[in-house]
C-alpha positions in Angstrom: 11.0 6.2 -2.4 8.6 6.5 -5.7 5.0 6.6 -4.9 2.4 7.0 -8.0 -1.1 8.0 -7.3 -4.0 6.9 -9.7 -6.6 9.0 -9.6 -5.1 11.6 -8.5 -7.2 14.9 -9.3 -10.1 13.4 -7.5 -11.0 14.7 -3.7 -9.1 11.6 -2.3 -6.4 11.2 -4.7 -5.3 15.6 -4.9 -6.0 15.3 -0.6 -3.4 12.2 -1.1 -0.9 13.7 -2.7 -0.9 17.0 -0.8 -0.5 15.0 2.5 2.6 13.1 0.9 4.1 16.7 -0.1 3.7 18.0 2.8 5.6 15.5 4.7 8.4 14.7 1.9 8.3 11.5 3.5 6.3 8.0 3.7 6.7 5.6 6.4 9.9 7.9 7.5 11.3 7.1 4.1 12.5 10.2 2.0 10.0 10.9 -1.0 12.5 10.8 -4.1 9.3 11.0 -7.1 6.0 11.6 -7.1 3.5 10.7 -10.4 0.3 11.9 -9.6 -2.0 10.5 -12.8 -5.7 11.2 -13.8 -8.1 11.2 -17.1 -7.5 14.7 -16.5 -4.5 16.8 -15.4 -3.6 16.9 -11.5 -2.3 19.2 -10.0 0.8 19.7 -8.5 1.2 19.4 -4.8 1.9 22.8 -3.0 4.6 23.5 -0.9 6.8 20.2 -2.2 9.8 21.1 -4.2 11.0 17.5 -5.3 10.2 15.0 -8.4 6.7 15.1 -9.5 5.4 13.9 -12.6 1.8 14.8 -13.7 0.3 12.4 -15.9 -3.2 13.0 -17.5 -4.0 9.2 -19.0 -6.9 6.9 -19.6 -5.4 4.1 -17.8 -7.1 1.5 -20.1 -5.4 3.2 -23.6 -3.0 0.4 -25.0 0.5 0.9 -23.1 -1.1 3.6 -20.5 -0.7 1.0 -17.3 2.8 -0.2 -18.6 4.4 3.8 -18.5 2.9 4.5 -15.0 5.1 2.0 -13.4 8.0 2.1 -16.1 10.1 3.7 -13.4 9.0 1.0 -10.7 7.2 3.0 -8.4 7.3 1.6 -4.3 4.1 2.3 -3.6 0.9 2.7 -5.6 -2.2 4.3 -4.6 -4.9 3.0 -7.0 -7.8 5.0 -6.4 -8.6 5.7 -9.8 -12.2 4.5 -10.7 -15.3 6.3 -11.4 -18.9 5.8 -8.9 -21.5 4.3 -7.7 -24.0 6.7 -9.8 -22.6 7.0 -12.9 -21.5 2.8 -12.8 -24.5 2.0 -12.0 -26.2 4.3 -15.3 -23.6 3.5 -17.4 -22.5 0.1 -17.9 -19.8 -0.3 -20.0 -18.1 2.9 -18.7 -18.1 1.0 -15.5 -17.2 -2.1 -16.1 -14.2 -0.5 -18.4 -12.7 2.1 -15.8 -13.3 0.3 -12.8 -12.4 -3.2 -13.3 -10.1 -3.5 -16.7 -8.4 -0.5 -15.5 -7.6 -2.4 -12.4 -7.0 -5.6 -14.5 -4.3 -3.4 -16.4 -2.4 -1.7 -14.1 -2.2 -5.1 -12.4 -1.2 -6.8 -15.2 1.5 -3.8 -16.0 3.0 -5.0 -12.6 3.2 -8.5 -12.8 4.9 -8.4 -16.4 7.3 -5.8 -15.2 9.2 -9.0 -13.7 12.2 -8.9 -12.1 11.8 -9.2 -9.0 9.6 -6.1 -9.4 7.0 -6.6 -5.9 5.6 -3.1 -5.4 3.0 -2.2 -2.2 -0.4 -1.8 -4.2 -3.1 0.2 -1.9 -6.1 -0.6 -3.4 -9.7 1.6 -2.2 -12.3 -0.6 -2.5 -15.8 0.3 -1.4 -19.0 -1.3 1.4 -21.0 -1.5 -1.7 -18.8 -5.1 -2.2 -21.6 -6.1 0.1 -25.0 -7.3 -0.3 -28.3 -7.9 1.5 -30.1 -9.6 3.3 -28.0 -7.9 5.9 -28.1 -8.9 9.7 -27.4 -5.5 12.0 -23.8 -5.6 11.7 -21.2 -6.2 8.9 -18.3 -8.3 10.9 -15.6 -9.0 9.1 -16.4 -12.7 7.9 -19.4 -11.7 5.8 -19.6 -13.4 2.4 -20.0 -10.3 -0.8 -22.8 -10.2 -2.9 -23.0 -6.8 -4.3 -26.6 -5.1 -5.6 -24.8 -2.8 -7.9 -22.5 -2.8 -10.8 -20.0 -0.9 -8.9 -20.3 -3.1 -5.7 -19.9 -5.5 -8.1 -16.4 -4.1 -9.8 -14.9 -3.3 -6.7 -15.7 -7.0 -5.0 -14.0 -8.2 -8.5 -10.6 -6.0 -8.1 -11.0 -7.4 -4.7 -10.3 -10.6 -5.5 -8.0 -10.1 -8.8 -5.7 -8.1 -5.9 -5.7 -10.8 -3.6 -4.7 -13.2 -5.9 -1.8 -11.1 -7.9 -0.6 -11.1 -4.5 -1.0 -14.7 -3.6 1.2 -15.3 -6.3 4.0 -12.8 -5.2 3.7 -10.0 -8.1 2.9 -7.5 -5.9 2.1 -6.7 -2.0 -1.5 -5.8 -2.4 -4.0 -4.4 0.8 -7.9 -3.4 0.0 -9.8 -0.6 1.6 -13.4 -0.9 1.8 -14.2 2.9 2.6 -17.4 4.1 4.1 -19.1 7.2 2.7 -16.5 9.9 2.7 -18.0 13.0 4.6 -18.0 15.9 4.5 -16.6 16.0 0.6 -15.6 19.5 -0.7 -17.2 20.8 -3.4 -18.2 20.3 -6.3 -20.7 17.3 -6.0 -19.4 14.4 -7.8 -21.6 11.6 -9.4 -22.0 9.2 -6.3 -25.5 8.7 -5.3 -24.0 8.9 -1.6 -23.1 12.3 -2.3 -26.2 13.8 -0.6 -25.0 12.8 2.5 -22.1 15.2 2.0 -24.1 18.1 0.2 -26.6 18.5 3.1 -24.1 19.4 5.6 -21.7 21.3 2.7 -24.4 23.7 1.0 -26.1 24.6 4.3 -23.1 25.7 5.7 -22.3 28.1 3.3 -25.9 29.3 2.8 -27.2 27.3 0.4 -30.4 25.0 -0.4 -29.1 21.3 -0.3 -31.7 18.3 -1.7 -32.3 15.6 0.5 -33.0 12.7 -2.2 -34.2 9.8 0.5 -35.9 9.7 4.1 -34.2 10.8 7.0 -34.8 7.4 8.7 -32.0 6.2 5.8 -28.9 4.7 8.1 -25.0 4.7 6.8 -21.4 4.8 8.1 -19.3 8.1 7.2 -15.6 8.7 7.5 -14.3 11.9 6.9 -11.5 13.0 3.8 -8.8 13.3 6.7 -10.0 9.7 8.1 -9.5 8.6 4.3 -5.9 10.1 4.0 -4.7 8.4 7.2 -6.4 4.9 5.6 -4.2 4.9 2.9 -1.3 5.9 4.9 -1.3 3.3 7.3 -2.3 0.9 4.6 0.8 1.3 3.1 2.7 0.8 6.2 1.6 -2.8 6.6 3.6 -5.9 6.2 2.1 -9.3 4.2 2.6 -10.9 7.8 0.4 -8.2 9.8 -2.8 -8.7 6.7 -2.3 -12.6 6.5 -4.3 -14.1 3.0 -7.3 -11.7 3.5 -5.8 -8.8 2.4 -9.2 -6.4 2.1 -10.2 -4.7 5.3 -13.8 -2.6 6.5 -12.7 0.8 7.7 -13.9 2.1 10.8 -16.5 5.1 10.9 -19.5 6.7 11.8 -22.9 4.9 11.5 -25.6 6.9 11.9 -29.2 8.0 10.5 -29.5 11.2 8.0 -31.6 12.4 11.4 -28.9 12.3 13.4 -26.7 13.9 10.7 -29.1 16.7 10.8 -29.3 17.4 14.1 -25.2 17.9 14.2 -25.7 20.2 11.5 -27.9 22.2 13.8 -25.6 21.6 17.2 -23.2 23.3 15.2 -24.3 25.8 12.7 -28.0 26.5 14.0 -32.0 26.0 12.7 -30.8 28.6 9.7 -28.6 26.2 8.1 -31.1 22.9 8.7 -34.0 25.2 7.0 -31.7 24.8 3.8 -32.1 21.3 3.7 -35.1 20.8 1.0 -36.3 17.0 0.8 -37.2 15.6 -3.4 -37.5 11.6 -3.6 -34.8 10.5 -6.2 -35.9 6.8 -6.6 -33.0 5.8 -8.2 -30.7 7.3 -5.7 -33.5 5.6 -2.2 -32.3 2.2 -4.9 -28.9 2.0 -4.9 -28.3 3.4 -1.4 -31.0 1.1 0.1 -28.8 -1.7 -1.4 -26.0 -0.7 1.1 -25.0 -2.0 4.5 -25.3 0.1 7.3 -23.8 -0.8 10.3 -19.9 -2.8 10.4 -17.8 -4.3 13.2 -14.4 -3.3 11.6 -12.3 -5.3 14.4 -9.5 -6.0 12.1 -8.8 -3.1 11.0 -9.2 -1.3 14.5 -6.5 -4.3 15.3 -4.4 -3.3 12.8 -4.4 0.6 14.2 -7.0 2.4 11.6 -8.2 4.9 13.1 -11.5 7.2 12.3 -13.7 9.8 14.1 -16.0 8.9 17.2 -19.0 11.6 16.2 -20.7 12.8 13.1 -19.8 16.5 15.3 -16.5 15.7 14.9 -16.4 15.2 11.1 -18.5 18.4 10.3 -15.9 20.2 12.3 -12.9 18.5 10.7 -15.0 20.1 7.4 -15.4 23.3 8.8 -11.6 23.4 9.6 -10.1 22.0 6.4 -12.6 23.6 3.6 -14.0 26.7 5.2 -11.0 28.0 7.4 -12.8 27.5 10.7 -15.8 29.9 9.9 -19.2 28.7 8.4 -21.3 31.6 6.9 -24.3 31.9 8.7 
């Protein structure tokens, strides 16, 4: 099996690949290639000894889209894409890297012809939906984004939904919650605060705390994220039906609550790190989110996240700080 990665020297995409070397395998199928691809260079996964190709790209230059699947990759993980942040203050960067990138690799697919039908695992994003919200997100409600990005990702939504209505490739959409705790460094996100006040603290550092503690979202940790692709890719047309982008499960809960696992688990010394500064722009975008989902679909379909915002600083604490925190 072939498997590229787009995207691939971000958290997800490196945390991805690593996962897929480790096991030499997806879906009990032998790994035969791995192209791990990113503006910049990825890295090669440790400890795997087979194919890899590392490609650094833009995936919008002229012919970029057309090399990565040259070689008819199986399975493609797009997460490529830049975020909510950065989209959001720069427009055209945006709408260029997040939406025609998609549009091209897309389009590099279906004019591969034929017969060429690869699985296409797509990570979308809960900023597809908009406000006015009612308590919880089901499955069934309609997308009106607030943001650019929201906006991008409800677009490659659709443009993945229909490429695979017509049969060029088998497409599935992730909407991930918040991914928590993220290893360092920070990225642009304006939901990266939610990781950074449980990361700096527990190494003995000040963390900002850009919006109240009131503030309500859904988390899902980078292991949660790994095993969403995964399993994404292990689903047939027949299991999605036509609506082929899912809500992932998670944890909802308040920056307050957040807090007080920090202190269940690392003590009032790592909480007294926390240092609260308004960012208005940051209290914008992430009061545009949703907070609260009822993912039943893809908790029918077997996707599986953790149960306690305890549970996902620990999972932190074990794959980022081998175990210990340091104070």
């Amino acid at each position: 099996m072939q498997i590229l990665i787009t995207g691939a020297a971000g958290m997800i995409g490196r945390k991805l690949a690593e996962r897929i070397g480790r096991d030499g395998a997806l879906n009990g199928i032998p790994l035969t290639k791995l192209t791990l691809t990113d503006i910049v260079p990825p890295n090669r996964p440790p400890g795997f000894a087979g194919d890899v190709a590392l490609v650094p790209l833009d995936l919008t230059a002229p012919g970029a889209a057309e090399a990565l699947v040259a070689d008819r990759p199986d399975v493609i993980f797009h997460i490529a894409g830049i975020v909510s942040a950065e989209a959001e203050l720069d427009f055209d960067k945006g709408w260029r890297v997040n939406f025609d990138g998609t549009r091209a690799l897309l389009e590099a697919i279906r004019k591969a012809g034929d017969g060429y039908r690869p699985k296409v695992v797509f990570t979308s994003s809960v900023a597809v939906f908009g406000g006015p919200f009612p308590e919880v997100i089901g499955d069934d409600f309609h997308l009106t984004p607030h943001t650019s990005y929201g906006t991008q990702k409800a677009m490659c939504e659709h443009m993945l939904a229909d490429y695979s209505r017509r049969g060029f490739l088998d497409g599935v959409g992730l909407r991930l919650p918040t991914i928590c705790v993220r290893p360092a460094p920070p990225n642009k996100a304006a939901s990266a605060f939610f990781s950074s006040i449980i990361r700096e603290p527990l190494v003995g550092q000040e963390a900002i705390l850009p919006v109240p503690d009131s503030v309500l979202h859904t988390h899902a940790s980078p292991r949660a994220a790994v095993g969403f692709l995964l399993h994404a890719a292990a689903l047939s047309p027949e299991q999605l039906g036509l609506r082929i982008s899912l809500t992932m499960p998670g944890v909802c809960c308040a920056v307050t609550e957040q807090i007080d696992a920090l202190r269940r688990i690392a003590g009032d010394k790592a909480v007294a790190l926390i240092r609260r500064a308004a960012d208005p722009l940051v209290a914008r975008i992430v009061g545009g989110w949703p907070h609260r989902f009822d993912p039943r679909r893809a908790l029918a379909l077997g996707f599986t996240a953790e149960s306690s915002f305890d549970d996902i600083i620990r999972i932190h604490i074990e794959d980022e700080l081998g175990g210990k925190i340091a104070i």
